[in-house]
LOGUVEX-118664 format. One record per atom (N, C-alpha, C): x negated, y negated, z; residue in one letter; atom name. Coordinates in steps of 0.1 Angstrom, whole numbers, plus 5000, padded with zeros to 4 digits. Example, Ala and Ser with C-alpha at 12.3 -4.5 7.8 and 13.67 -1.06 7.14 Angstrom:
BEGIN
4868 | 5057 | 5078 | A | N
4877 | 5045 | 5078 | A | CA
4868 | 5033 | 5078 | A | C
4872 | 5022 | 5071 | S | N
4863 | 5011 | 5071 | S | CA
4871 | 5000 | 5079 | S | C
***
This chain:
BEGIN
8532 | 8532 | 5510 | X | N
8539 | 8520 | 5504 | X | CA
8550 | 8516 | 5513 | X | C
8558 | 8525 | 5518 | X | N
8571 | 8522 | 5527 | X | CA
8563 | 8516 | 5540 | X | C
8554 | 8524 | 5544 | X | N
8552 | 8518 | 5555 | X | CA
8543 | 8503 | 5556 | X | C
8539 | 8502 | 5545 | X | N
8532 | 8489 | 5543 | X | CA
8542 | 8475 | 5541 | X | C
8557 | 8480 | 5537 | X | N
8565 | 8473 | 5533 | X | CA
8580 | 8470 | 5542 | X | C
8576 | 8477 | 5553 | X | N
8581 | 8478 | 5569 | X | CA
8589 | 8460 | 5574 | X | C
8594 | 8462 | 5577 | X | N
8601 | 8443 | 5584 | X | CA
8589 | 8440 | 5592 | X | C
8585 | 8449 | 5599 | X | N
8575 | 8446 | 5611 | X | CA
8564 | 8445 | 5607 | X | C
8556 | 8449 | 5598 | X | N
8541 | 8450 | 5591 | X | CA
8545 | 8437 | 5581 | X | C
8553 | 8434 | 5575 | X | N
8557 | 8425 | 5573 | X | CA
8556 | 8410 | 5577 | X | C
8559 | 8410 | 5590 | X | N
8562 | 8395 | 5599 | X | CA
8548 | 8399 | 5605 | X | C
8542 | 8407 | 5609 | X | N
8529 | 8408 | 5614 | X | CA
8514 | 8404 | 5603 | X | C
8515 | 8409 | 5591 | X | N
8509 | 8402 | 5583 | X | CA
8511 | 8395 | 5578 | X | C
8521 | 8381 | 5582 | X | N
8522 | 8371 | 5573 | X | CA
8516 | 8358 | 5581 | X | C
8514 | 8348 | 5570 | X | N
8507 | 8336 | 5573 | X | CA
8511 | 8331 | 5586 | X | C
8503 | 8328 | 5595 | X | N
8504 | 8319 | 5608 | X | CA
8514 | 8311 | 5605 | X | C
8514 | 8302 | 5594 | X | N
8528 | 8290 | 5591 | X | CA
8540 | 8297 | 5591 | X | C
8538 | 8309 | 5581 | X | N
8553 | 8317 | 5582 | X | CA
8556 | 8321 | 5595 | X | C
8550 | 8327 | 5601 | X | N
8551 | 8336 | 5613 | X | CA
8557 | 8322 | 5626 | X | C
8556 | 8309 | 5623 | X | N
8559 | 8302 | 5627 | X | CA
8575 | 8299 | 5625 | X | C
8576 | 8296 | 5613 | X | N
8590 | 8296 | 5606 | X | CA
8596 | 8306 | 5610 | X | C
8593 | 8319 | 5608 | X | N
8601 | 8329 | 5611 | X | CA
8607 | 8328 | 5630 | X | C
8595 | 8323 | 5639 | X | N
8596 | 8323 | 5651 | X | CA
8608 | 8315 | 5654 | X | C
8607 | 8301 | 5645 | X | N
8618 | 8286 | 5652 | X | CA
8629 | 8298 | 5643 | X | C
8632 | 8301 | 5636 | X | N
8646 | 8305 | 5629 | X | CA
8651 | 8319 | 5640 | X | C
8642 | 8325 | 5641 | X | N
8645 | 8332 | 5657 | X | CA
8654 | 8327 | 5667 | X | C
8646 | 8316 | 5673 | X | N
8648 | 8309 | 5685 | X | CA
8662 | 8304 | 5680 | X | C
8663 | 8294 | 5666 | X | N
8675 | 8289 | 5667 | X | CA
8689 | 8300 | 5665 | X | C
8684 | 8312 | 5663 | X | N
8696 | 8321 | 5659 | X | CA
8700 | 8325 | 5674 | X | C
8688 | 8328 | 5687 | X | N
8697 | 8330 | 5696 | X | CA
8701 | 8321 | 5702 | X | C
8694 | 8310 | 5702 | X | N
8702 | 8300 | 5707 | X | CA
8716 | 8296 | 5703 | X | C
8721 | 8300 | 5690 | X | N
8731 | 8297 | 5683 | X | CA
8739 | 8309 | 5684 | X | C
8735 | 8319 | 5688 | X | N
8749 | 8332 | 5695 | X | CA
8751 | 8329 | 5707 | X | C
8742 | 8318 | 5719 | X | N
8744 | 8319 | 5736 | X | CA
8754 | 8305 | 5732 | X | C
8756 | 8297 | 5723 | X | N
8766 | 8290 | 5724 | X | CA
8777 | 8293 | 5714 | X | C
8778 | 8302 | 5707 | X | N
8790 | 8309 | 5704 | X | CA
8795 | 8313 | 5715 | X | C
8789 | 8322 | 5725 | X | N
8799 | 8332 | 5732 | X | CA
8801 | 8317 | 5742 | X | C
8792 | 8309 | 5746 | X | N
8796 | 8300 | 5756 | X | CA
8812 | 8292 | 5751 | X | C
8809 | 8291 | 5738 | X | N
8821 | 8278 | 5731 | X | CA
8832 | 8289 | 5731 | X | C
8834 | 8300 | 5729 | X | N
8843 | 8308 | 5729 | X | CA
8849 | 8309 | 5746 | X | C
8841 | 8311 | 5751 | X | N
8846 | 8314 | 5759 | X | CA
8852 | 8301 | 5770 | X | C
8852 | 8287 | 5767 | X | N
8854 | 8276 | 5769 | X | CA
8868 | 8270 | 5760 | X | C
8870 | 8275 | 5750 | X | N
8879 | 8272 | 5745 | X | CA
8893 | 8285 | 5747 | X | C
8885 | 8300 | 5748 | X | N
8897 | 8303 | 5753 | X | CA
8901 | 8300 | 5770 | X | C
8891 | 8294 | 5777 | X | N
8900 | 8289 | 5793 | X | CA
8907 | 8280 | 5787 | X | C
8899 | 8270 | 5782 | X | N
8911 | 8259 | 5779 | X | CA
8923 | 8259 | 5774 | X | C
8924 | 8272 | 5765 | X | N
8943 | 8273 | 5763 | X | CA
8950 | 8281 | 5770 | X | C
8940 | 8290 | 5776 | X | N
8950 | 8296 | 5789 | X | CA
8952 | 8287 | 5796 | X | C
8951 | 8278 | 5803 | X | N
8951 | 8263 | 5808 | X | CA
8962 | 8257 | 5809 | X | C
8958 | 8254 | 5796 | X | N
8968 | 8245 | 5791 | X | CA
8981 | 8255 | 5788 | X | C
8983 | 8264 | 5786 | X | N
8995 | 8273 | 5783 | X | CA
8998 | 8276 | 5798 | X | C
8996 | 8276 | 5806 | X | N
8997 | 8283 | 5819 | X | CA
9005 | 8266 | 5824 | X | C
8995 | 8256 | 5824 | X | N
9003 | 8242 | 5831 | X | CA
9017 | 8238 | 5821 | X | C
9016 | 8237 | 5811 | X | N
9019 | 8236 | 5802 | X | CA
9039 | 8239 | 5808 | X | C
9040 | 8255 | 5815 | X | N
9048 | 8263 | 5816 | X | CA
9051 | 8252 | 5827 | X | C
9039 | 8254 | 5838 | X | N
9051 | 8249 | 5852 | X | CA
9056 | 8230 | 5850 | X | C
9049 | 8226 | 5841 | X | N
9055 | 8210 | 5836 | X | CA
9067 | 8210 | 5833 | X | C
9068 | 8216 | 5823 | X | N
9086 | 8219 | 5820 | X | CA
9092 | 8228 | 5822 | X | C
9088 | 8234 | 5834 | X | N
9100 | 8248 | 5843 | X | CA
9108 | 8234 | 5854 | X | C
9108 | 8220 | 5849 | X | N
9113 | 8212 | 5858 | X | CA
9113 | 8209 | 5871 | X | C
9101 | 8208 | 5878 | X | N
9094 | 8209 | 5892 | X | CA
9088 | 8194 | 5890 | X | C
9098 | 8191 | 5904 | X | N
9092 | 8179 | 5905 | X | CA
9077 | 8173 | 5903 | X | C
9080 | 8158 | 5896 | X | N
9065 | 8155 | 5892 | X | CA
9051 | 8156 | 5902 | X | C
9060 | 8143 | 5912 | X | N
9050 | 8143 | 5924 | X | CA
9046 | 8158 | 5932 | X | C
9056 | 8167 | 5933 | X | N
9052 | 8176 | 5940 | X | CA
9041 | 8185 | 5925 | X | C
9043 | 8189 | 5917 | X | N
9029 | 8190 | 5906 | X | CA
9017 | 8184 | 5906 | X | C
9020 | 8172 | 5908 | X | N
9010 | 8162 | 5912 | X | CA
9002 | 8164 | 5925 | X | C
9005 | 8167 | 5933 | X | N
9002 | 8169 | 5946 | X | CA
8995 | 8187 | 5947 | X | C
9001 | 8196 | 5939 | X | N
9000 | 8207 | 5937 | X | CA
8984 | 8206 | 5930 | X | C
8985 | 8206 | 5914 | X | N
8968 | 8204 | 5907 | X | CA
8959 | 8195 | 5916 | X | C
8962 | 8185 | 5919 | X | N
8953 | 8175 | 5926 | X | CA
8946 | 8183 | 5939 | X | C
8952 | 8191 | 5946 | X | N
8943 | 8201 | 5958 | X | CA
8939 | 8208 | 5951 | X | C
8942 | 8219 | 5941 | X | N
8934 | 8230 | 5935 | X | CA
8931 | 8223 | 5917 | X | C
8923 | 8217 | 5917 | X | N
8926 | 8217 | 5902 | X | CA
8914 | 8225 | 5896 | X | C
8922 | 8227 | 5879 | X | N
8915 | 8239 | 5870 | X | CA
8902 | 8229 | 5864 | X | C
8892 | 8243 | 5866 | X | N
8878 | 8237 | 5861 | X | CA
8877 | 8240 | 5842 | X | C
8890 | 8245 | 5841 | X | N
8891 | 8248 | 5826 | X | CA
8896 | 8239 | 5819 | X | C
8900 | 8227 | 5825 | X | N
8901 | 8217 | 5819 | X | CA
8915 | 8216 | 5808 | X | C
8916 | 8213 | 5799 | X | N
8928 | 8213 | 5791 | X | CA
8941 | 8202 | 5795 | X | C
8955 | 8208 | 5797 | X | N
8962 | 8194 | 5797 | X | CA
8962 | 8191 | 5812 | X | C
8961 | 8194 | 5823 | X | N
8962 | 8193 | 5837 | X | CA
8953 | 8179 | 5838 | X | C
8935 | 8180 | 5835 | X | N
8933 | 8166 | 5833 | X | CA
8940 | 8154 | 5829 | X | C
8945 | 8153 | 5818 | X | N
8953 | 8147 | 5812 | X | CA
8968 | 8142 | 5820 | X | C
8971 | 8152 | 5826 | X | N
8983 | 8148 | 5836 | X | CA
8979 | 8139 | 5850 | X | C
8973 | 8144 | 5849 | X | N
8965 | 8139 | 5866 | X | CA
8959 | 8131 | 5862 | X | C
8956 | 8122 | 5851 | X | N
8945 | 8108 | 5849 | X | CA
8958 | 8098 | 5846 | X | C
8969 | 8101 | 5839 | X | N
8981 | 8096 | 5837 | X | CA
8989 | 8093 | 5849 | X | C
8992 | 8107 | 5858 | X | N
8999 | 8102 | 5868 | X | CA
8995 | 8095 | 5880 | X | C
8986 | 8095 | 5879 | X | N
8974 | 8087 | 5894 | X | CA
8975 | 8075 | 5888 | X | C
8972 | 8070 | 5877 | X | N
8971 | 8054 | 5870 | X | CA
8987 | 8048 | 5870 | X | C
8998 | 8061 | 5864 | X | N
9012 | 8058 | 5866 | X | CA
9015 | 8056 | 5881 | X | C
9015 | 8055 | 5892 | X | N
9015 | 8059 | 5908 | X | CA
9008 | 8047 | 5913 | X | C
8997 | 8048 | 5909 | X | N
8987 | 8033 | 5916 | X | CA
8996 | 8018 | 5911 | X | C
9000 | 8016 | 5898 | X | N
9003 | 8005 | 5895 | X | CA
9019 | 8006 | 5898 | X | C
9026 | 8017 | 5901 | X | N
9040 | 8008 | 5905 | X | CA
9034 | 8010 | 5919 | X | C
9025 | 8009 | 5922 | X | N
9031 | 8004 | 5939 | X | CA
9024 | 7994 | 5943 | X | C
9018 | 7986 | 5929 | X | N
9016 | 7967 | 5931 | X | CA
9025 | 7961 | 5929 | X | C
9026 | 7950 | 5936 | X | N
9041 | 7943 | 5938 | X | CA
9034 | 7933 | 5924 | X | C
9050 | 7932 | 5913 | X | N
9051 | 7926 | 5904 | X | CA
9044 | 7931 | 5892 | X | C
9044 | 7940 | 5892 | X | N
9038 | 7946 | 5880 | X | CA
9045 | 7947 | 5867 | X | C
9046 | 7946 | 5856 | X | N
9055 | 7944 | 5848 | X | CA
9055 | 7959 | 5842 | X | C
9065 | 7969 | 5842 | X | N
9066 | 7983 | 5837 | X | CA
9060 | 7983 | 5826 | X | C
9062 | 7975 | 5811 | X | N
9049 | 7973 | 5797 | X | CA
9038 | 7975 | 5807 | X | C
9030 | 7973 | 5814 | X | N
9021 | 7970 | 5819 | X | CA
9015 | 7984 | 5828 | X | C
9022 | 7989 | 5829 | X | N
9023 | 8001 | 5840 | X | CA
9021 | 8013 | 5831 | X | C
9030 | 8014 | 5818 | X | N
9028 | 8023 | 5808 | X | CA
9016 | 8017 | 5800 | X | C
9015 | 8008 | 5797 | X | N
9000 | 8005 | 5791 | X | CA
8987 | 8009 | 5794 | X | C
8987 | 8006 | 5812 | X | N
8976 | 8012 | 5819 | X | CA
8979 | 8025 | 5817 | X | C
8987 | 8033 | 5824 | X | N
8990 | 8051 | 5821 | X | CA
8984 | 8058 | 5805 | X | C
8990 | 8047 | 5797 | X | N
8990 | 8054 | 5782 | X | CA
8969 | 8050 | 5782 | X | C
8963 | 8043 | 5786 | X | N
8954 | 8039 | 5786 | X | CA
8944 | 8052 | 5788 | X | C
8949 | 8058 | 5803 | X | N
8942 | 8066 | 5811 | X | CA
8941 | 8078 | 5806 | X | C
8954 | 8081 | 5800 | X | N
8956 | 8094 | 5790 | X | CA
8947 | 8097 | 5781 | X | C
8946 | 8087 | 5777 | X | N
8938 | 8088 | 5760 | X | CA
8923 | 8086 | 5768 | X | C
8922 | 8080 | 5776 | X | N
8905 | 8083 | 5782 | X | CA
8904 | 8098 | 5783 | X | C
8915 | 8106 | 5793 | X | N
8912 | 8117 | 5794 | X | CA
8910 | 8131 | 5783 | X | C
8920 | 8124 | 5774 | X | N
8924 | 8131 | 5761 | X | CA
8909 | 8127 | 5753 | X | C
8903 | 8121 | 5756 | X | N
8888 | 8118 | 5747 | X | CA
8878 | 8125 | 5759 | X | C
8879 | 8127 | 5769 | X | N
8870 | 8132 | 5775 | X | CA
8872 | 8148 | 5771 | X | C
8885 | 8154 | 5775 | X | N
8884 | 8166 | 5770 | X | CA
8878 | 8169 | 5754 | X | C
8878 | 8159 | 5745 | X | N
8877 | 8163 | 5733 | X | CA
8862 | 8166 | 5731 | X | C
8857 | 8156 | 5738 | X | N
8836 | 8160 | 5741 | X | CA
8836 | 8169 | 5747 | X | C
8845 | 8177 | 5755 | X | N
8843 | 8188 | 5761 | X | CA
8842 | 8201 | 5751 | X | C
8848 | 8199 | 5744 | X | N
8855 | 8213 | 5731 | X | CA
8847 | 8212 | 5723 | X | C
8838 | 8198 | 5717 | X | N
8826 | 8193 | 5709 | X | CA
8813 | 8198 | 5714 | X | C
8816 | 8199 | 5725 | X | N
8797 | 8203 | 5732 | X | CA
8790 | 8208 | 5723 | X | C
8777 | 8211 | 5719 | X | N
8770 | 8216 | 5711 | X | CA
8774 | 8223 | 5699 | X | C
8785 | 8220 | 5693 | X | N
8790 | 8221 | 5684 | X | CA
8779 | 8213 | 5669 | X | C
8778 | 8201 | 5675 | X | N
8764 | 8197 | 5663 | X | CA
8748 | 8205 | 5664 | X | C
8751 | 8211 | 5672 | X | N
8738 | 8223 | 5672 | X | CA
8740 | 8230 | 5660 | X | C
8750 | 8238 | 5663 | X | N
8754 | 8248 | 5656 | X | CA
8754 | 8243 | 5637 | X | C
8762 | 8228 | 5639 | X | N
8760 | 8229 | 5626 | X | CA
8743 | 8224 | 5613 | X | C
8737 | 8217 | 5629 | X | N
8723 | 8216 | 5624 | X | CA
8720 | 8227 | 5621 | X | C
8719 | 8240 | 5629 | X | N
8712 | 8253 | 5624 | X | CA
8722 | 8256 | 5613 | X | C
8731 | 8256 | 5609 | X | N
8740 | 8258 | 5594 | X | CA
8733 | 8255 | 5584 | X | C
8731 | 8244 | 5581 | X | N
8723 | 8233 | 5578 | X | CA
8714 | 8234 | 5570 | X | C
8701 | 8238 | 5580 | X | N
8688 | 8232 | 5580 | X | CA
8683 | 8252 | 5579 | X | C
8687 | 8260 | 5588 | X | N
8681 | 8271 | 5583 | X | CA
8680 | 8276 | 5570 | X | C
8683 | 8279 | 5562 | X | N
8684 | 8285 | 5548 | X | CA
8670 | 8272 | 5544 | X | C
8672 | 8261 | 5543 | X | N
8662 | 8253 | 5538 | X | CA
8644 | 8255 | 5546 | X | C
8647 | 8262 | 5557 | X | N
8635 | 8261 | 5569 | X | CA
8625 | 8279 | 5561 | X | C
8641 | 8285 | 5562 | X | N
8633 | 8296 | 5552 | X | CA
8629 | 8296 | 5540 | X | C
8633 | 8289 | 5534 | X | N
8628 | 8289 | 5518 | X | CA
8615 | 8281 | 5519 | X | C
8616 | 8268 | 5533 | X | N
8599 | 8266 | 5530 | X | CA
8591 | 8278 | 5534 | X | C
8595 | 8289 | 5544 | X | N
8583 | 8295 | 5546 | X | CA
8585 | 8305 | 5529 | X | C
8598 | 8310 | 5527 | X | N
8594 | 8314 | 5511 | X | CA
8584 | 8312 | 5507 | X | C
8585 | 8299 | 5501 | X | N
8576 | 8291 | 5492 | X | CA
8562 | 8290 | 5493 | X | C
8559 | 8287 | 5504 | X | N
8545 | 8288 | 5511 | X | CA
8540 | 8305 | 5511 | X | C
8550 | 8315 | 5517 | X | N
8543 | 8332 | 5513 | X | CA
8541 | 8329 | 5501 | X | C
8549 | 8325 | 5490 | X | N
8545 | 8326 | 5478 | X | CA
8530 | 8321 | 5471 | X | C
8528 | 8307 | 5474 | X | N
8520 | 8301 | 5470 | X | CA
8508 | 8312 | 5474 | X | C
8504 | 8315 | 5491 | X | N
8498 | 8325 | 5494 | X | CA
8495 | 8337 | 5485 | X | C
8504 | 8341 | 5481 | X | N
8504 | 8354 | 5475 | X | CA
8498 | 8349 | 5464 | X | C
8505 | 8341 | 5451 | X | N
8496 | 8336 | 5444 | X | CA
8479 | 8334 | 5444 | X | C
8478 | 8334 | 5454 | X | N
8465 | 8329 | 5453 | X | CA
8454 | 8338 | 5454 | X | C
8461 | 8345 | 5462 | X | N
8455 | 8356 | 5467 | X | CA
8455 | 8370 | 5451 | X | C
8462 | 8365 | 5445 | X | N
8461 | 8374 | 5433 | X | CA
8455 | 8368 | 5421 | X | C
8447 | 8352 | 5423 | X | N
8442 | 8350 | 5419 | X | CA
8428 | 8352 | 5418 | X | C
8423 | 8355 | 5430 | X | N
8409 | 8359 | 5429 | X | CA
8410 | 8377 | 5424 | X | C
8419 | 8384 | 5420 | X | N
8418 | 8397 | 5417 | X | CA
8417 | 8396 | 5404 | X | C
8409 | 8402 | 5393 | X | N
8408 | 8406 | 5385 | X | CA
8420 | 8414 | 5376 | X | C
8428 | 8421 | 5384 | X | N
8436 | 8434 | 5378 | X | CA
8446 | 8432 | 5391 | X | C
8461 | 8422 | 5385 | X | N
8471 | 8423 | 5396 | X | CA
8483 | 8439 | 5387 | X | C
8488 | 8444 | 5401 | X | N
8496 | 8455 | 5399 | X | CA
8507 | 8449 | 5406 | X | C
8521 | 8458 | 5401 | X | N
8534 | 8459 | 5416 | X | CA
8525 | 8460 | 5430 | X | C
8519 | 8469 | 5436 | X | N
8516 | 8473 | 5442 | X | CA
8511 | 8460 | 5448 | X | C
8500 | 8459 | 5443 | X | N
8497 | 8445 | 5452 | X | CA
8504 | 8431 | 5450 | X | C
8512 | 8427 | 5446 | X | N
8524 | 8417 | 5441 | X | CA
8534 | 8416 | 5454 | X | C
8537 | 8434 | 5454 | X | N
8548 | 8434 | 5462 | X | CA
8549 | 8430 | 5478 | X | C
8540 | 8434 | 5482 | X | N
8535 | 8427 | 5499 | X | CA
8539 | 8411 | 5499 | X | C
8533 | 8409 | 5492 | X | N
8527 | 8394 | 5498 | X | CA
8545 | 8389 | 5497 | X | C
8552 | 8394 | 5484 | X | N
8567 | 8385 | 5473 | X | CA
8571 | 8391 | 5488 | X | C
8575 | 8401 | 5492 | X | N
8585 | 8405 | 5501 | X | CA
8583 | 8398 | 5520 | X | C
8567 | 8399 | 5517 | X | N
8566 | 8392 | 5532 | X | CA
8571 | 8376 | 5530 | X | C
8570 | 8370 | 5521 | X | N
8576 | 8357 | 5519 | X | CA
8588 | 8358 | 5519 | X | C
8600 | 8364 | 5511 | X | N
8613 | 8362 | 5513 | X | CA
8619 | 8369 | 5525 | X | C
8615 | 8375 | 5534 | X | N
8616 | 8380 | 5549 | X | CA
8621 | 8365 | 5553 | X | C
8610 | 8353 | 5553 | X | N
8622 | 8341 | 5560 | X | CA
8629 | 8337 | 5553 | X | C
8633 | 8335 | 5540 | X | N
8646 | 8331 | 5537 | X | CA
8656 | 8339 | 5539 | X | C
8655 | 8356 | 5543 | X | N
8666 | 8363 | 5546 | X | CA
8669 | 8358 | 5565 | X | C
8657 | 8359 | 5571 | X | N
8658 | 8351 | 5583 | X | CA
8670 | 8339 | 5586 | X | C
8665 | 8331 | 5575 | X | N
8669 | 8316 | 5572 | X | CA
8687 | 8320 | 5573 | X | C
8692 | 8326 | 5564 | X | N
8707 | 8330 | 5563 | X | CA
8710 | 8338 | 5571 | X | C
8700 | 8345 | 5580 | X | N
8705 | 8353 | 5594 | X | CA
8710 | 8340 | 5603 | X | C
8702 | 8332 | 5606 | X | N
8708 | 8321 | 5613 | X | CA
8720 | 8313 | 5609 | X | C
8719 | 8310 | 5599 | X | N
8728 | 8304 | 5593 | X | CA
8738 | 8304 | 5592 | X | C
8746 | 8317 | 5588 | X | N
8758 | 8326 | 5582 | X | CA
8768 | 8322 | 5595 | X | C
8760 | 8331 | 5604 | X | N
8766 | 8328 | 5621 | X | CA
8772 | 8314 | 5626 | X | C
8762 | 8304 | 5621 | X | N
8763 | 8290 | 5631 | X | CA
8777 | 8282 | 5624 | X | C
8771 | 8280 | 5603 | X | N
8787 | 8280 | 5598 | X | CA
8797 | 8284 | 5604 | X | C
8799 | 8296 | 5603 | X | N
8813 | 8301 | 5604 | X | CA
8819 | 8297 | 5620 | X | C
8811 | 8301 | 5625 | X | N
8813 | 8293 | 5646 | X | CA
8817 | 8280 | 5645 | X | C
8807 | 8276 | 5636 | X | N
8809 | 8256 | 5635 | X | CA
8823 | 8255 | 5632 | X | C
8826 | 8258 | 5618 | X | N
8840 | 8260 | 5616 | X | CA
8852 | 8263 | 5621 | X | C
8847 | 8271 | 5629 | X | N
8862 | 8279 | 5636 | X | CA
8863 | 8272 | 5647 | X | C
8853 | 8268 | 5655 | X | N
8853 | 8259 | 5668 | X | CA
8858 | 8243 | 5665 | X | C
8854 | 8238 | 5651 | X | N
8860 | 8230 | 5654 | X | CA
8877 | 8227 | 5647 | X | C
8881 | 8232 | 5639 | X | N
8892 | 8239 | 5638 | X | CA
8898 | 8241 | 5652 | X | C
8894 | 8245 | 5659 | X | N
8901 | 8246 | 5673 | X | CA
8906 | 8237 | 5683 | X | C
8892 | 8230 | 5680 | X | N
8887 | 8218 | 5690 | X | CA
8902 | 8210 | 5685 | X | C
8903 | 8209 | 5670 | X | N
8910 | 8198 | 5665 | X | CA
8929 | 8206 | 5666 | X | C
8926 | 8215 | 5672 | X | N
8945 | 8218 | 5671 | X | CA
8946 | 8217 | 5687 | X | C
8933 | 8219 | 5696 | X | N
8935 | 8217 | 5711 | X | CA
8940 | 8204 | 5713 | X | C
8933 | 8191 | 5705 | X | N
8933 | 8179 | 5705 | X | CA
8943 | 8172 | 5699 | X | C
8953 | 8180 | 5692 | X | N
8968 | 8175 | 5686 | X | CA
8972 | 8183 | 5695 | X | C
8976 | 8191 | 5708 | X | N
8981 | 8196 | 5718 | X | CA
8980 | 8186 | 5724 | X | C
8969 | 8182 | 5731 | X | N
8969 | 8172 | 5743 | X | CA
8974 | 8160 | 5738 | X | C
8974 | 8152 | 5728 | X | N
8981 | 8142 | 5724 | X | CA
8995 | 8144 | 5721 | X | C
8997 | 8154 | 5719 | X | N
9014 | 8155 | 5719 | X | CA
9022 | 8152 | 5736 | X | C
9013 | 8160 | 5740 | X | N
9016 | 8163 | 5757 | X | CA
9016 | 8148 | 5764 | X | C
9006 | 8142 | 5758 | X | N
9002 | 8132 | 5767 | X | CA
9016 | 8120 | 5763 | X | C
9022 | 8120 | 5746 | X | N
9030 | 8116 | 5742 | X | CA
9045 | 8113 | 5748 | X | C
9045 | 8126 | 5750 | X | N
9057 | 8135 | 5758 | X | CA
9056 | 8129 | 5771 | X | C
9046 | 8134 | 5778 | X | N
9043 | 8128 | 5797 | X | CA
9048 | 8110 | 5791 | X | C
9044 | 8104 | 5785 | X | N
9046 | 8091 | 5788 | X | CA
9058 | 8087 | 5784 | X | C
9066 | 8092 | 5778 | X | N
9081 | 8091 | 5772 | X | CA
9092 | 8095 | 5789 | X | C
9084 | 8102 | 5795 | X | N
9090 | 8113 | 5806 | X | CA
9091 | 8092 | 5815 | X | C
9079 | 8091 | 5818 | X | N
9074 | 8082 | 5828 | X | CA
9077 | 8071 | 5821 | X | C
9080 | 8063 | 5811 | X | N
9090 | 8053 | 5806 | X | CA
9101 | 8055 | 5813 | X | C
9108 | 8064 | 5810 | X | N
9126 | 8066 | 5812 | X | CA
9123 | 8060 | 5825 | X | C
9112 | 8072 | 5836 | X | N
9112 | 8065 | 5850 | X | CA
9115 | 8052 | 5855 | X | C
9105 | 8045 | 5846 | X | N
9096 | 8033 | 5851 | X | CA
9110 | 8023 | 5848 | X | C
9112 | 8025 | 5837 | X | N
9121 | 8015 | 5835 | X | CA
9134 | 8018 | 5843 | X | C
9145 | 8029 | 5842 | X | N
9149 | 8036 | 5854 | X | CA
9151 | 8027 | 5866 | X | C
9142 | 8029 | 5870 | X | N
9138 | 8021 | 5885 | X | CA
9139 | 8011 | 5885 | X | C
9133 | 8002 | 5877 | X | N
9134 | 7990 | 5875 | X | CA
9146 | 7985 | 5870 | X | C
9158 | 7991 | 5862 | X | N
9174 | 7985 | 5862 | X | CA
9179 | 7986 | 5878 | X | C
9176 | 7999 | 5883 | X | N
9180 | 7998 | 5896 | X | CA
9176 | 7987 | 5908 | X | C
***
């Protein structure tokens, strides 16, 4: 009986449809731990990043020479350094058109920011709607193949004369194998979905603050220069 009632004797005698179901809920469960550890590991570069630039911006080092610094090496980790460098390249190019009106100058800058501040945000989002499709849709993917073992079993205890536990229990157990499946995937992708984007969304009130701050910095400048 134990051995007939095995995980593996189990998935091996069950319906081709199930054994299908059970396969995609497979597939989507590892595919949904290689972008966990991927999204993990992308979101912690990005606040080392940003905590690391973050420090030499306001250790009070000149702009341009910062500017000049990230711009030859810059971090593939992305975070607020993008953000600085799409701001100060845009703030740089337009004061050195003659007649430019400073509103005008921070307009374009504040412009550039927020492009980059939305680029980074697709970045922290990547496959994040994977994850919560498989949240989702597994539990539902397993209860069809449930449903369907069941019906099977049913039927199959309908041509018997004399149903027992014994023969009941195969078929009930090989059917709820994918709904437990279904929540194997699932359990995972929620909670990741969650936390990642929880993340995504406190990276994304960082870079907007920052970018806030950089353009407050580059006002004083702009205008600055222009009393003088």
């Amino acid at each position: 009986m134990q051995e007939q009632l095995s995980i593996w004797s189990l998935i091996a005698e069950a319906s081709f449809l199930v054994q299908m179901v059970m396969l995609l809920l497979v597939v989507a469960s590892i595919v949904s731990w290689v972008i966990i550890f991927q999204r993990a590991n992308t979101f912690k570069q990005a606040e080392k990043s940003s905590a690391s630039f973050e420090d030499r911006f306001w250790s009070g080092m000149d702009l341009n020479q910062l500017y000049r610094e990230v711009n030859a090496n810059p971090s593939a980790a992305g975070g607020l350094e993008p953000i600085f460098r799409a701001g100060f390249k845009e703030f740089s190019r337009l004061r050195q058109q003659a007649g430019v009106d400073p509103d005008a100058v921070m307009e374009g800058t504040n412009r550039a920011m927020r492009v980059a501040v939305s680029r980074e945000n697709e970045k922290l989002n990547t496959h994040l709607s994977f994850l919560a499709t498989v949240g989702s849709t597994s539990p539902y993917v397993g209860l069809f193949g449930t449903v369907w073992g069941i019906m099977n079993s049913f039927r199959g205890l309908a041509q018997m004369q004399q149903a027992t536990l014994a023969t009941v229990a195969p078929g009930i157990s090989e059917a709820l194998v994918a709904t437990a499946m279904g929540l194997f995937a699932a359990i995972p992708a929620v909670v990741a979905y969650n936390r990642f984007s929880a993340n995504a969304e406190k990276l994304v009130t960082t870079y907007e603050t920052f970018a806030e701050e950089f353009a407050s910095i580059l006002h004083r400048k702009v205008h600055s220069k222009t009393a003088q």
